[in-house]
N, C-alpha and C positions, 0 to 999 in steps of 0.2 A: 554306474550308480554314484560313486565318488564326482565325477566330474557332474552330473546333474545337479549335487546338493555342494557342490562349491558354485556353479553359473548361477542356483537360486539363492547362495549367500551374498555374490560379488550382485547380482538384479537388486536386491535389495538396499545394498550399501549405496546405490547411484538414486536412490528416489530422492528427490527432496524432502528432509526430516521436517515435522513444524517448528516454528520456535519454540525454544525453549522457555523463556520468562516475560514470555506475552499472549498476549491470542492478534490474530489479525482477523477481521474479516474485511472483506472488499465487494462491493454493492455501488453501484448508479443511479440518478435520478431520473433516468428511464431507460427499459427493458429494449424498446424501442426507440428511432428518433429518425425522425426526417432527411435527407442531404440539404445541409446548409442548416440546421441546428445546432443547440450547445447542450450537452450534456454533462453532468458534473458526477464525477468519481469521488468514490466516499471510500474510505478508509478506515474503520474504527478498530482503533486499539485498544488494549487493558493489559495493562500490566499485573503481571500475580502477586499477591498480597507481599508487601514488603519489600518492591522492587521499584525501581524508579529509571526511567530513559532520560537522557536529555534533550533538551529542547532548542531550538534557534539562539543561538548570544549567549551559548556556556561556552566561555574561554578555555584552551586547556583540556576539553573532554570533547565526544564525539558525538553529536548532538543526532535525532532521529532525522533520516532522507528519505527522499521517496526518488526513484528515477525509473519513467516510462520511457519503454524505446519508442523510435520514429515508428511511425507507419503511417503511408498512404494516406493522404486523402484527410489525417487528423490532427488537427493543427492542438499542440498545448498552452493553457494558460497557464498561470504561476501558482506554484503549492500554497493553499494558505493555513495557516497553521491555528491552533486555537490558544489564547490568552496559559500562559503556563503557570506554576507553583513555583514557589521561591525556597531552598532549601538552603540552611548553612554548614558548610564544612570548613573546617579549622577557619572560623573569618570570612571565610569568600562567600560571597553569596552567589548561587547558582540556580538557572531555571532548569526545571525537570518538568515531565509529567509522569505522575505516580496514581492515576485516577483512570478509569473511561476517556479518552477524548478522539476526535476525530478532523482526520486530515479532508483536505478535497482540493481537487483540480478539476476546474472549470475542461472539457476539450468542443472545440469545433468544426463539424462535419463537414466537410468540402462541400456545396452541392454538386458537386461531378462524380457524389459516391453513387454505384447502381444500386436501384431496390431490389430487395428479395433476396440480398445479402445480409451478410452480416460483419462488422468489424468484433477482431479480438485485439485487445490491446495489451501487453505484457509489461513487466516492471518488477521491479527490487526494491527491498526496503530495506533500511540499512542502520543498524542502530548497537549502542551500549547498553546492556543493562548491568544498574546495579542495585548492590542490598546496603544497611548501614554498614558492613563490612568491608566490602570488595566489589571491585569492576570486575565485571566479565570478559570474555574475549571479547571483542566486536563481532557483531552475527549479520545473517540476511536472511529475506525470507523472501519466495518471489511470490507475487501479485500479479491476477489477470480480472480482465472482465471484459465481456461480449454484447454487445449493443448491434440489434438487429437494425436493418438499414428498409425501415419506408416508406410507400406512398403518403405525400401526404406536406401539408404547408408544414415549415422549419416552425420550433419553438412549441408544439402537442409533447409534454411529457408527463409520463405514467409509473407508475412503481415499478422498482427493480426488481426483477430474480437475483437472485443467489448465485 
């Protein structure tokens, strides 16, 4: 009985926690997609009240990332980032986002991918938060999303699932 309720303490400890001073969600611009179409991965962050990540070109601090692993058949564009907020600490001015904003990568379907498949595509996001007080550790949180694969001419896209 002891070792039952330490294996469901130790199963526990290994899930991945959510973040802590963000929410992520991760959604596509379509559920579906053709071989040899581009479908673009969406990101949307919110930081919790009073908390601020940083952004691309903050010197000195650990700006928010996103990294998708390889896989088969799906070729990545480049992360683009949304216009950031300008905060000042002692002098420096620094970009953060402290608001709703959202990231996206463009990715491109091989056409040599089979229909009536589907691609998962996995990733990490990797970011600071902080408050007007204090930097947090540096955190991650992992990111997927699944784009079914098919018939059908490249470039038909449709709203995402969850």
């Amino acid at each position: 009985m002891v070792l039952a309720a330490l294996l469901s303490v130790l199963s526990l400890l290994q899930l991945p926690q959510p973040p802590k001073h963000l929410t992520i969600a991760a959604t596509a611009s379509a559920a579906t997609a053709a071989p040899g179409s581009k479908v673009s991965l969406f990101l949307d962050i919110t930081p919790n009240p009073g908390i601020h990540v940083y952004a691309p070109g903050a010197a000195d601090y650990l700006p928010i990332a996103v990294t998708i692993d390889p896989h088969p058949g799906v070729t990545l564009g480049a992360l683009k980032y949304p216009k950031s907020e300008t905060l000042v600490f002692d002098g420096d001015r620094v970009p953060v986002y402290q608001k709703a904003f959202r990231l996206v990568e463009e990715v491109s379907l091989a056409p040599s991918l089979k229909m009536a498949t589907s691609v998962t595509l996995t990733g990490t996001v990797k970011y600071q938060a902080c408050d007007d007080h204090v930097c947090f550790f540096p955190a991650s949180a992992p990111v997927s999303w699944t784009i079914g694969v098919r018939a059908g001419k490249a470039g038909g896209a449709g709203k995402a699932g969850v």
